[in-house]
N, C-alpha and C positions, 0 to 999 in steps of 0.2 A: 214235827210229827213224823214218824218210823211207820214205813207201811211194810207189810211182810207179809207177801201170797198166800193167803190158807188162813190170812191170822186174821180175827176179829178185833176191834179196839172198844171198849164199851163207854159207848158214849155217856156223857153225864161221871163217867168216872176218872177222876180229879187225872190229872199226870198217864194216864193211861196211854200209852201208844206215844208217849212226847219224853226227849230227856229232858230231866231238870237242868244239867250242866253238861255241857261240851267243854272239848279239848282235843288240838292238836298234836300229836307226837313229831318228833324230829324228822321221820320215816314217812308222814301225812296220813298217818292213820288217824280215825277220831274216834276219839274216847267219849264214851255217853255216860252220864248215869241216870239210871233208872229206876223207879219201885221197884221193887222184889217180886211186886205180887202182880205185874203190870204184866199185858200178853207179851211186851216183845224181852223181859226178861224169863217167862216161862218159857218162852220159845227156845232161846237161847243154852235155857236150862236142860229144856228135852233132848236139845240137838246135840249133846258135847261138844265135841269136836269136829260136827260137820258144820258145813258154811250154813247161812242162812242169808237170800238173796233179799237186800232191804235194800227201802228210798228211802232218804233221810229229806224231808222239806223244809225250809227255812224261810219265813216270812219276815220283811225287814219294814215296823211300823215305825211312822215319823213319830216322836214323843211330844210336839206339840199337835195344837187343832189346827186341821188344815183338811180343805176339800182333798181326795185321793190319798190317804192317810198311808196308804201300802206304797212303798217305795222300792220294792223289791223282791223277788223269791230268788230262792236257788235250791237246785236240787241236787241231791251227792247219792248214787248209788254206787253199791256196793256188796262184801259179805258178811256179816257177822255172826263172833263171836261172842261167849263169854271171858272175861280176862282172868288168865289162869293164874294160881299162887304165886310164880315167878318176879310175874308182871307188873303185881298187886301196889308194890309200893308207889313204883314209880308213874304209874297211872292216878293213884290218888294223891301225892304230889300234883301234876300238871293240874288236876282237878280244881285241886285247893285251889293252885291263885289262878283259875278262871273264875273260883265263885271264893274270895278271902272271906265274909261275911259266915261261912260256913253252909250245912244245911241244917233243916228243922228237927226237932228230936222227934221219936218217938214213929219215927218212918224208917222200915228196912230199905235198904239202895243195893244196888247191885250194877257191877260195872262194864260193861260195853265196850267193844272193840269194833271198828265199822274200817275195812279196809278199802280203800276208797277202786273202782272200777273206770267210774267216770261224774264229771259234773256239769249244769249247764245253768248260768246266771242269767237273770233275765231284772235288768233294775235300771237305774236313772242313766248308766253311761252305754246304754245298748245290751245286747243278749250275744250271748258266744257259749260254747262248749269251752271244757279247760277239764284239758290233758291231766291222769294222776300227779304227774315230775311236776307240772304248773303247780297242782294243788299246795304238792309237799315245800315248794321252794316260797310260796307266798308268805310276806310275813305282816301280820296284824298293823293296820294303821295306827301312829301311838295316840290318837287323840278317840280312839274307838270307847275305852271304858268311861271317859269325860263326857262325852257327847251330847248324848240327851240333858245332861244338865246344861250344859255351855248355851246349847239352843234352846232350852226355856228360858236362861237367865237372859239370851241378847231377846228371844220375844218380850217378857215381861219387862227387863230393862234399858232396854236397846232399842225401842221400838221403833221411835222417831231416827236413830245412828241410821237402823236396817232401812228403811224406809229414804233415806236421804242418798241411798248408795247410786239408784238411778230416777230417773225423772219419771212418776207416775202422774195419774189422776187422783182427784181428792177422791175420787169415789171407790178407790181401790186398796182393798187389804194387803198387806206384804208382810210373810211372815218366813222367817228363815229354818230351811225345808232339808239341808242336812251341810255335814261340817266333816273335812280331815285336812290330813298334813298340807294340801295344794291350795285349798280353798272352800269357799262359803256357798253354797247354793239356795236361793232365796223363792218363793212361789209368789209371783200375783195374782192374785184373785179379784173379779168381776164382784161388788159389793149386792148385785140382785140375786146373787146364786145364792145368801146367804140366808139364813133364819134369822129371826129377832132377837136370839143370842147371840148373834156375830159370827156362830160355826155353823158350817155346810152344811145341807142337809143331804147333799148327795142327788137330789132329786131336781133341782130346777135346772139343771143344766150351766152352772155355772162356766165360767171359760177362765182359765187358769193359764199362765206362761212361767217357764221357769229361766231365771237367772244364774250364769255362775259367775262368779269375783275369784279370781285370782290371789293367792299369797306373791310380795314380790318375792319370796322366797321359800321352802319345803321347812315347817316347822315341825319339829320333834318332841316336844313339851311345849303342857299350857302355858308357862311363862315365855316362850316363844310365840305362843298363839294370842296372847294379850299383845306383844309388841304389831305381828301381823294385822289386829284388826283394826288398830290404832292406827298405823298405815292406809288399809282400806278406807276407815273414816274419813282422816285427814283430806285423802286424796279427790274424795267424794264435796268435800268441804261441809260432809255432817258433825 
């Protein structure tokens, strides 16, 4: 979500105030794309060439079920622009393979520049501030666009593996709560907190601990990341 002083976002309307697709430049600028007709590309449009002081919010949801389903935000302000003819190509380059799939027809986009000011994470390994130079030098974990499937496929398929990693109670869910290059991080969950469908309901107070597992070593590709959790198994005796 793009919040920008003065601007209103109309709620109920689709993409509005949110880019579709992000993207990093080499320089840690981020490239947004946005509806055309959305406030923060009117904005944009009004301003020319003046800055426009925006928060960029980023909400990081687990892709399985799992009590506490948010596992992170972080926030990037900054100024933004609109991205001028110059620019045009190689912005929508970086665009493309953040989203290869494409976007939908029949929707104007308009492309965003957000220079970054400052940022400050707040998610599962603790909360910190991070410096622009920090931002611009960070580079994507490679098992990031894999993810979410990796971790439905070891919940639905894996479930007894995940489950064998450490010694629970029979009375307790374990489901695996996020994945990169170092390691597995897995959530237990108290089985009274739950509803009669097995997912949370958020309300009884359930009591949840998180686990992390170790890779014995930093994988770089899922074909790396199948040998690592074979390792994990084994070592588990799952």
């Amino acid at each position: 979500m793009l919040t920008i002083p003065g601007i209103e976002t109309g709620a109920g309307d689709p993409g509005a105030g949110s880019p579709e697709v992000r993207a990093v430049t080499p320089d840690g600028d981020v490239i947004l794309l946005v509806p055309a007709d959305s406030p923060a590309a009117q904005a944009a449009a009004y301003a020319q060439d003046d800055d426009l002081t925006t928060v960029m919010e980023i909400t990081d949801v687990a892709p399985v079920a799992v009590p506490h389903r948010i596992r992170g935000r972080a926030w990037v302000a900054g100024w933004l622009t609109a991205v001028r003819n110059a620019q045009r190509a190689e912005c929508a380059r970086l665009l493309g393979e953040a989203n290869p799939s494409g976007m939908p027809a029949g929707t104007a986009w308009l492309m965003l520049r957000l220079e970054v000011g400052e940022a400050f994470v707040d998610d599962l390994w603790g909360a910190e501030h991070v410096e622009p130079d920090d931002f611009a030098d960070a580079a994507p974990d490679p098992l990031v666009r894999h993810e979410a499937e990796l971790l439905q496929h070891l919940a639905s398929a894996h479930g007894e593996q995940v489950r064998g990693l450490c010694a629970c109670r029979a009375d307790e869910r374990v489901v695996p709560l996020a994945l990169d290059r170092y390691g597995l991080r897995v959530r237990f969950c108290e089985a009274d907190g739950e509803g009669e469908d097995g997912v949370s309901d958020g309300v009884r107070g359930e009591r949840c601990m998180d686990a992390r597992f170790e890779f014995p070593r930093t994988v770089e590709s899922v074909a790396e990341l199948r040998h690592a959790m074979h390792a994990l198994f084994t070592a588990s005796g799952s």
